[in-house]
N, C-alpha and C positions, 0 to 999 in steps of 0.2 A: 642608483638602483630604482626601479621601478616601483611603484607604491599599488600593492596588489588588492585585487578590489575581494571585499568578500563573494564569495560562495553560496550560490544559489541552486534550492531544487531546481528544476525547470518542467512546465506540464503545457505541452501544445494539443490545442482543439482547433479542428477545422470542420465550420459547420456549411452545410447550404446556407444560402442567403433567405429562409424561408420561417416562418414564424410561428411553426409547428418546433423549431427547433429550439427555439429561444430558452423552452424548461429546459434542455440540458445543460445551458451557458449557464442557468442560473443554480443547476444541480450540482454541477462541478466544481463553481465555486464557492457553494455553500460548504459540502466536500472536506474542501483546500482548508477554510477559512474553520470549520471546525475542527481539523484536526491539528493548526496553530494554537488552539485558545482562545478562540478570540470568542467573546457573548455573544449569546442570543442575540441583541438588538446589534451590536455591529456585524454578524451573519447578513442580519435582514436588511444593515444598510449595504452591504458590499454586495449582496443579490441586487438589489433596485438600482443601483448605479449600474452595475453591470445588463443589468437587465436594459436598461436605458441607453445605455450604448450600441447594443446591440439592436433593438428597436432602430434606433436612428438609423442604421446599416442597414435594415431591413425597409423601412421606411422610404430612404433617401437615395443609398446609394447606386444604385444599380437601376432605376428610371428613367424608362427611354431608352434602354439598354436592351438588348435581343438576348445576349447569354443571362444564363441566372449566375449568378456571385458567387462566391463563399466569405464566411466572417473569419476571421483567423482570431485565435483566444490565446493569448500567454501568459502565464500563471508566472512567476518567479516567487522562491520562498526563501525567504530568509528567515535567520532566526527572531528579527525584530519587526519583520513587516512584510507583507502582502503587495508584491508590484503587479498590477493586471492591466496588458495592454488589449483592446480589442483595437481591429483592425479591418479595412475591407481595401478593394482595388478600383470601385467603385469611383465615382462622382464627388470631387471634392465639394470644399466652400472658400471662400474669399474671408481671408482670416480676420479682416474688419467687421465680419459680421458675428465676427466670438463675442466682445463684450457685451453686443445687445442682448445678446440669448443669455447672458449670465443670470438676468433677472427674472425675477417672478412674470411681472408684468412688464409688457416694453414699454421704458419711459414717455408719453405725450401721445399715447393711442388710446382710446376709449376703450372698456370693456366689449360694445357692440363688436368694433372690431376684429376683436384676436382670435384666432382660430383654434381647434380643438388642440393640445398638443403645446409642443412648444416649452414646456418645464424641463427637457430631459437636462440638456446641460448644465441650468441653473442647478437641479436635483445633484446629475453626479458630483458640483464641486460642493454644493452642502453637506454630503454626505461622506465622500471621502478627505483623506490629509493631504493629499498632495495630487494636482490633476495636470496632465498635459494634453494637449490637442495641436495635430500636425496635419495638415493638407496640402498633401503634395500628388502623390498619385492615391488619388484614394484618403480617407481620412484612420487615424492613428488615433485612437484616447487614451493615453495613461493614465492609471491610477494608482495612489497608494495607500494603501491603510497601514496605521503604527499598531503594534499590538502592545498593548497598557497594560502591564505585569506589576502593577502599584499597588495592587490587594483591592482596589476599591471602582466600585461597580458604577455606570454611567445613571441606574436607577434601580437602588439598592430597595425592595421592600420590605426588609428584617425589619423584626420590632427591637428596640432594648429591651432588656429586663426588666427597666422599671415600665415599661411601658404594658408587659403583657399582665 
């Protein structure tokens, strides 16, 4: 017998490829992502990744290109976590150039050198739990965020009792 996978919402957005649109990627899944449980600050990180993603689509993909794009946005909800692929049709990259980009700075180039830009991916895998990137026709970035139902907050500012 087949081993059934769990059960997910599902919420598809297809946007222009244009950077007027980018608040709604990051409106819907703010959205999503509050009505999970998930905090204020992991909100704010699941917007800047996705916001990040989305930029680079905007950015990158569709350059040199005659038609305008679309970003394709998939939301899946599960009860323990948040998968968000962004997507375009767009202009791949040559997957040897992932690890570079992971870091803040690129290893053995000077500050004069580096150009405006350039954090997004390093950002989305600091930010979320789990990240994939695919280039094939077009680039793919999974993400996933856990939702942490432990009782205890990433930066709790309650005082104790003895403390007030």
């Amino acid at each position: 017998m087949a081993e059934q996978k769990p059960q997910a919402d599902v919420i598809r957005l297809m946007l222009p490829n244009q950077t007027e649109y980018l608040g709604v990627a990051r409106l819907t899944v703010s959205g999503i992502a509050n009505r999970m449980g998930f905090s204020y600050e992991e909100i704010e990180d699941i917007k800047l990744a996705v916001g990040e993603a989305c930029t680079n689509a905007v950015m990158h993909a569709y350059k040199g290109k005659e038609e305008v794009g679309f970003i394709h946005i998939e939301c899946q909800v599960f009860s323990d976590r948040l998968c968000i692929e962004v997507s375009d049709q767009g202009i791949g990259f040559a997957s040897e150039l992932i690890p570079e980009q992971l870091t803040p700075i690129f290893a053995g180039r000077d500050l004069e050198d580096l150009d405006e830009g350039g954090l997004g991916l390093y950002l989305i895998h600091t930010l979320m739990d789990e990240v994939v990137i695919r280039s094939e026709a077009g680039v793919a970035v999974s993400m996933t965020k856990y939702v942490r139902r432990d009782g205890v907050a990433g930066d709790d500012w309650t005082n104790s009792e003895t403390e007030v």
